[in-house]
C-alpha positions, 0 to 999 in steps of 0.5 A: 134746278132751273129757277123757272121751274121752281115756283109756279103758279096756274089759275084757273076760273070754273063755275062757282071758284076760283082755283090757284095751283101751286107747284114747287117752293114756297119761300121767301124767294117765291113769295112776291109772285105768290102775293102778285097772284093772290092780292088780286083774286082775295078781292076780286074772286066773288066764288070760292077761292081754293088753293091746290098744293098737289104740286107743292113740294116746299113751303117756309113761313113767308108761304104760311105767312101768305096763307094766312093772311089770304085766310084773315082777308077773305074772312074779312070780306065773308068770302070763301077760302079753302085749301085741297091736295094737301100733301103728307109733308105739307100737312104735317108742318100745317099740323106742327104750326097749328094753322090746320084748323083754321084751313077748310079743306076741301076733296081728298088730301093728297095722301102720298109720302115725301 
């Protein structure tokens, strides 16, 4: 696989949020680029913030850890942050790690199985 494709991001400001796809793998490899794009948008983004892993094929603790700490940030700043198109797979470690009910998800979970 070339190395281009596999982390990405895409952002994309709308009226009323700000939204990061995510496509590929979320590892210890990836992670410095994801903390890149997010540290930013967790303080600056004055809308929603909503993570899209509709793309997301792969996600280790470092990528949890991330969550989690954009989670407790924009908790912090009484700031809106949800998680949407989830994938089968990814919520299933999400519900195995315990970090589900603290994600707001929002639209439909990508229902399709891995």
């Amino acid at each position: 696989m070339n190395p281009i494709d596999k982390f990405r991001l895409r952002t994309e400001t709308q009226e009323g949020r700000c939204t990061v796809y995510v496509s590929g793998e979320l590892d210890l490899e990836a992670a410095s680029q994801m903390r890149a794009v997010m540290e930013p948008l967790v303080e600056l983004c004055d809308r929603t913030l909503t993570l899209n892993l509709h793309e997301l094929r792969y996600i280790d603790s470092t990528g949890i850890g991330i969550l989690i700490s954009v989670l407790k940030a924009r908790h912090a700043r009484n700031g809106a942050f949800t998680v949407e198109a989830i994938p089968t797979h990814i919520k299933k470690l999400f519900d195995m790690t315990g970090i589900t009910p603290f994600l707001n998800q929002a639209g439909p979970s990508a229902a399709q199985a891995y």
